[in-house]
C-alpha positions in Angstrom: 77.8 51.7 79.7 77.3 47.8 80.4 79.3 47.2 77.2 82.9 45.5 78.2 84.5 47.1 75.2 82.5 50.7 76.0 83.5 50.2 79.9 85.4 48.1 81.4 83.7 45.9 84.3 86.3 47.4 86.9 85.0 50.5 86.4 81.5 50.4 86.0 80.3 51.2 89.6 82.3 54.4 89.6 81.3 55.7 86.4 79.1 53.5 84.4 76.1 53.0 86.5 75.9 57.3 87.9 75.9 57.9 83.9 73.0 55.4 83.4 71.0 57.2 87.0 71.9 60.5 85.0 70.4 59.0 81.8 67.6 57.8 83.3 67.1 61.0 85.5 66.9 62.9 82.1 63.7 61.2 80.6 62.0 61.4 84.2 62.0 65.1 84.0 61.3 65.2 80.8 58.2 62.9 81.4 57.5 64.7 84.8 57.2 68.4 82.5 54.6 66.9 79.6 52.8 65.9 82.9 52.3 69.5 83.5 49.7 71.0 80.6 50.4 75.0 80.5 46.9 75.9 81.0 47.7 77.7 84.1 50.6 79.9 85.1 51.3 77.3 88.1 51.2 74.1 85.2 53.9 76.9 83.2 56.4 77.1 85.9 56.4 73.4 87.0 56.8 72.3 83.2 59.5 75.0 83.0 61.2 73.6 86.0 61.0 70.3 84.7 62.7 70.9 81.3 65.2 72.9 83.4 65.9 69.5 85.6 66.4 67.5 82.5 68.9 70.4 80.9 71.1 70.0 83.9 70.9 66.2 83.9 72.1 66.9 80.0 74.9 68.5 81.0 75.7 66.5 84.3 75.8 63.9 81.9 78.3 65.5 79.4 80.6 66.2 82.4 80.7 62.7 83.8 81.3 61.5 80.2 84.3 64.3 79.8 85.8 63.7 83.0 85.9 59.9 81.6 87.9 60.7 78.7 90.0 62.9 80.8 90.7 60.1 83.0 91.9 58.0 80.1 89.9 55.2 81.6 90.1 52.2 78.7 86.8 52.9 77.4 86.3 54.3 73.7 86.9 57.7 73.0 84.9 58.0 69.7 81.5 56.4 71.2 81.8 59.0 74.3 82.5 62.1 72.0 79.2 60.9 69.7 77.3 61.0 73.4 78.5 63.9 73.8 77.6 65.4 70.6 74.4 63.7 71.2 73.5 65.9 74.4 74.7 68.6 73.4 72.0 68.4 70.9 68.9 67.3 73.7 70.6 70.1 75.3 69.5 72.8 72.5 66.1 71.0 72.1 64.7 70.8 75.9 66.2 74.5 75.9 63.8 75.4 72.8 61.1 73.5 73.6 61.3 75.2 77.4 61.8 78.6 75.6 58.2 78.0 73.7 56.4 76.7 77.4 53.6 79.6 77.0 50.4 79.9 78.7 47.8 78.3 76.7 43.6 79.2 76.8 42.2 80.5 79.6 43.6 80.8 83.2 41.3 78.2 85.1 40.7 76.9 88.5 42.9 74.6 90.1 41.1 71.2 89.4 42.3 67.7 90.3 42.1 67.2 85.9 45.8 69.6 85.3 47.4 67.2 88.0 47.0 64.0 86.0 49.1 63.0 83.3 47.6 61.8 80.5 
């Protein structure tokens, strides 16, 4: 997106640097869910939330990249459709790996340890 031949500079407030905070927002989530280990049902839901943020980051960022092409802005339409193809295939894995979140062990106490990340 900071390219001059993906973007042009004239448009890189409107469209470039929300795409990047949408990029950027996606691997927070995704950080912010292995945060969560599924040892309790509370540490399930939160990771599950998580990985549900980052799917709609995915496809935030699919429609901010298809509204770009739609716009015929002067960028190139070949490296936005292979971003495209790209999240739509992050899509299907954070959907997988949220479909597999499963209580694991033992229900335990709440303990200041399942907060942390590692």
């Amino acid at each position: 997106m900071l390219q001059e031949s993906a973007v042009p500079k004239r448009y890189r407030l409107t469209n470039g640097l929300p795409t990047i905070e949408a990029a950027r927002s996606i691997v927070y989530n995704i950080n912010r869910a292995d945060c969560f280990y599924p040892n309790r049902e509370e540490n399930v839901i939160e990771r599950k939330k998580y990985l549900t943020l980052a799917i709609a980051d995915c496809e935030q960022l699919c429609l901010d990249l298809q509204c770009m092409l739609k716009m015929n802005l002067p960028v190139k339409p070949s490296c936005l459709e292979n971003l495209i193809g790209m999240l739509d295939e992050e899509i299907e894995l954070l959907k997988g790996a949220r479909k597999r979140v499963r209580l694991v062990g033992k229900a335990s106490k709440v303990g200041e340890d399942d907060l942390q990340c590692d």
